[in-house]
C-alpha positions as a printed Julia matrix, in Angstrom:
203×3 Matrix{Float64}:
 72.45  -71.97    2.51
 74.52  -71.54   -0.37
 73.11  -71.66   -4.43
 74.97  -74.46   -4.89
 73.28  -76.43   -1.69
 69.99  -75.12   -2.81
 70.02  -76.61   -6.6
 71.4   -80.05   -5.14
 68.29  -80.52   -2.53
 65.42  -78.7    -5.8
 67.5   -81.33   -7.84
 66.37  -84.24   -5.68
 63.08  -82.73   -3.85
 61.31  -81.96   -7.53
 61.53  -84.65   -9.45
 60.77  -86.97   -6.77
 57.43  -84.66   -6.02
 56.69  -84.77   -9.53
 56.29  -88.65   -9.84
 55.4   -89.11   -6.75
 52.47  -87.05   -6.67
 51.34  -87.44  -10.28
 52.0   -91.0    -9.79
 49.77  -91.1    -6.41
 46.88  -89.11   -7.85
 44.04  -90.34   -9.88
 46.46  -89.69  -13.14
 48.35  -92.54  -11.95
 45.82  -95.31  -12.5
 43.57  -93.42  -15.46
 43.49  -93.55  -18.84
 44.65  -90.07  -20.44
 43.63  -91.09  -24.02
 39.89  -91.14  -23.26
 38.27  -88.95  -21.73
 34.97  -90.19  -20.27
 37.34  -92.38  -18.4
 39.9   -90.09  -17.33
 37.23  -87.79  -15.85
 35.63  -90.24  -14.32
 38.6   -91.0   -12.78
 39.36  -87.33  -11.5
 36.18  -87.01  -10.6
 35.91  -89.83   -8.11
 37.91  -87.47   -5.65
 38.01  -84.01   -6.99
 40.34  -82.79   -3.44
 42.75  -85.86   -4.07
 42.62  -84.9    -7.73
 43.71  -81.0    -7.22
 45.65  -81.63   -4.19
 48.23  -84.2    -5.83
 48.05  -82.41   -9.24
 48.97  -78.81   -7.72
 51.27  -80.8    -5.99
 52.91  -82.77   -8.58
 53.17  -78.54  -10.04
 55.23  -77.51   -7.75
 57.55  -80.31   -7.86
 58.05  -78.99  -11.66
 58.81  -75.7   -10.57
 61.18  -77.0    -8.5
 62.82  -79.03  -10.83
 63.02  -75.79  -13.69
 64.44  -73.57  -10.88
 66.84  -76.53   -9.99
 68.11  -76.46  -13.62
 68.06  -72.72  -13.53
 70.52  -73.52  -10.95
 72.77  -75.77  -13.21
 72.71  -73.73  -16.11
 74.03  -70.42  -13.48
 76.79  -72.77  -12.29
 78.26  -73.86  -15.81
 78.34  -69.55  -16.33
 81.4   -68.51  -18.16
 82.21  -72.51  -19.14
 82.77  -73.29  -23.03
 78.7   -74.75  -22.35
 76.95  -71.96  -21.05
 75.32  -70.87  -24.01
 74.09  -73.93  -24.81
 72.63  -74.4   -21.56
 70.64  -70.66  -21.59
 69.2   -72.66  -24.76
 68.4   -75.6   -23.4
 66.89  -73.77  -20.5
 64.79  -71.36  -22.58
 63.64  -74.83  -23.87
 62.72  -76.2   -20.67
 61.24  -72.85  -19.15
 58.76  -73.29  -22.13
 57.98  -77.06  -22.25
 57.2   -76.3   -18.2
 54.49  -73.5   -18.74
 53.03  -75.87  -21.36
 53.04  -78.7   -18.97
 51.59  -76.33  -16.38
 48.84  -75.23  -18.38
 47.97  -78.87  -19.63
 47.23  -79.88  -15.79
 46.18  -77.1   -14.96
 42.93  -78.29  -17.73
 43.9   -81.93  -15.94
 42.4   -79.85  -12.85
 39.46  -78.42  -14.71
 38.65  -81.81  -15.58
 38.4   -83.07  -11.98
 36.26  -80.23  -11.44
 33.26  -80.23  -14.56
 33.83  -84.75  -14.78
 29.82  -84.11  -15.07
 30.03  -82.09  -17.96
 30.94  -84.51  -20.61
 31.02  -81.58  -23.37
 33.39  -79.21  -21.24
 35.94  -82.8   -20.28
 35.85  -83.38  -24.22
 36.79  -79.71  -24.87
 39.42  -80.14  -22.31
 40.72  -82.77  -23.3
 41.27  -81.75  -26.79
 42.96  -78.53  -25.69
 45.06  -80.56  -22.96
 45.83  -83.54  -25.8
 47.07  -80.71  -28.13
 49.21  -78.96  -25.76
 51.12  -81.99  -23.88
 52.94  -83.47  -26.32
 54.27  -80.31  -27.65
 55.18  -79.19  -23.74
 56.87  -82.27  -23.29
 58.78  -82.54  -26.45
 60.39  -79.37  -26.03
 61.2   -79.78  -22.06
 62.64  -83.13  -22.97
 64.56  -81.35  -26.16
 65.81  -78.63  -23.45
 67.23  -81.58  -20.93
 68.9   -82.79  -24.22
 70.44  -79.68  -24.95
 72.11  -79.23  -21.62
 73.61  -82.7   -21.71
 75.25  -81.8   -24.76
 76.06  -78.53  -22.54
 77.52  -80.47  -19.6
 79.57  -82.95  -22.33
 81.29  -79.72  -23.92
 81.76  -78.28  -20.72
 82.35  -81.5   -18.6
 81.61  -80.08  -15.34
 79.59  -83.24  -14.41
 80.61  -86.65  -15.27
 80.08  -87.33  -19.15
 77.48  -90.51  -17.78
 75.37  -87.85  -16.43
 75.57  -85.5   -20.05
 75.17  -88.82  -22.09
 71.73  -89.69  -20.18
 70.4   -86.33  -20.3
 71.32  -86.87  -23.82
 69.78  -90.21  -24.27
 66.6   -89.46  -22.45
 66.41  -86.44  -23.67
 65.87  -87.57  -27.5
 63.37  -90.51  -25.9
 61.38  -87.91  -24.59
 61.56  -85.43  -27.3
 60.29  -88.15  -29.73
 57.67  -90.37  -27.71
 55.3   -87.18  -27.13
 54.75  -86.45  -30.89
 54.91  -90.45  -32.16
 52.35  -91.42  -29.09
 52.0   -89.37  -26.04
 49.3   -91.85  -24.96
 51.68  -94.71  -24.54
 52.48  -96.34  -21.21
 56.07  -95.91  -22.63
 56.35  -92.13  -21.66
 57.03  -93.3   -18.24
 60.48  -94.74  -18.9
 62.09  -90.96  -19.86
 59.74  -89.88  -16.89
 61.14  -92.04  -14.75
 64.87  -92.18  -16.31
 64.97  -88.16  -16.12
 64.22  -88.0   -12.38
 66.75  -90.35  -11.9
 69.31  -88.67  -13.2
 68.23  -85.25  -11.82
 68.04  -86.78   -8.19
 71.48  -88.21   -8.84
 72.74  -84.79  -10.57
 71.59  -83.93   -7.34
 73.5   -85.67   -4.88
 76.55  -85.32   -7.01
 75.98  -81.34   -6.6
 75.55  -81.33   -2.88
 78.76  -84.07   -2.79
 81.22  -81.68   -4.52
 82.14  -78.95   -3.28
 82.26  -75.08   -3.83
């Protein structure tokens, strides 16, 4: 299996695990902005809880090592640069992202400590946003990237544009709202089609 085969089926498989799985959990149907109710919530089924949330993980490690894999095929292009920055973004906005459900999980697991979910909570509230932000400020930056270098079709640079501002902006104005699903959604959209478009084309 080629590189370029492998970041066209992580382009598709990851994002679609992500939502799925986050989607599927108890996340899906709680309320993140309080926390009595979100642990009570992950609580309900701690297994279900850490098996969709370690799930919905490794469809974001599949999705950074995916755009690993864009950023190595637009090497030596007038974009490259720009996409190492964007990526350096990402890589960072995905450890944040990892460590807020990883406390997600630790929430699941203590729901009958109400003191340690609050704690939690906190932490988890003060390190999403910023995660997000800067992944979403990273997808940005290689759609710019892709629009200098236009090695993809400039649709696909102007949404990761687009959504990528959305999403960079949403997390610090409200993280809470039930509007962070529509860069959610729109970025795995475009990723799975990115995809497709990778494993169309060839070598």
């Amino acid at each position: 299996m080629s590189s370029r085969t492998l970041t066209g089926i992580l382009l598709i498989v990851g994002p679609i695990m992500m939502i799925a799985f986050f989607l599927a959990g108890p996340m899906g149907s709680a309320d993140p902005s309080d926390p009595q109710a979100l642990s009570s919530s992950l609580g309900s089924n701690v297994l279900w809880s850490e098996i969709s949330l370690s799930l919905a993980v490794l469809g974001l490690l599949l999705r950074t090592v995916a755009i690993n894999g864009i950023k190595n095929m637009m090497s030596g292009g007038s974009g490259y640069h720009l996409a190492e920055l964007g990526f350096i973004f990402i890589l960072i906005g995905a450890a944040g992202e990892l460590i807020e459900i990883s406390l997600l999980i630790g929430i699941a697991n203590n729901a009958a400590s109400q003191g340690l979910v609050e704690a939690l909570h906190a932490v988890s509230q003060a390190i999403g946003p910023t995660a997000v932000s800067c992944a979403f400020l990273g997808f940005a930056t290689i759609g710019l990237a892709i629009l200098i270098q236009k090695n993809f079709h400039m649709l696909i640079a102007l949404g990761a544009i687009v959504i990528g501002v959305i999403g960079t902006i949403l997390p610090v104005a409200n993280y809470e709202s039930d509007l962070m699903i529509i860069p959610y959604l729109g970025l795995s959209l475009l990723l799975v089609t990115l995809g497709i478009l990778v494993l169309r084309t060839k070598s």
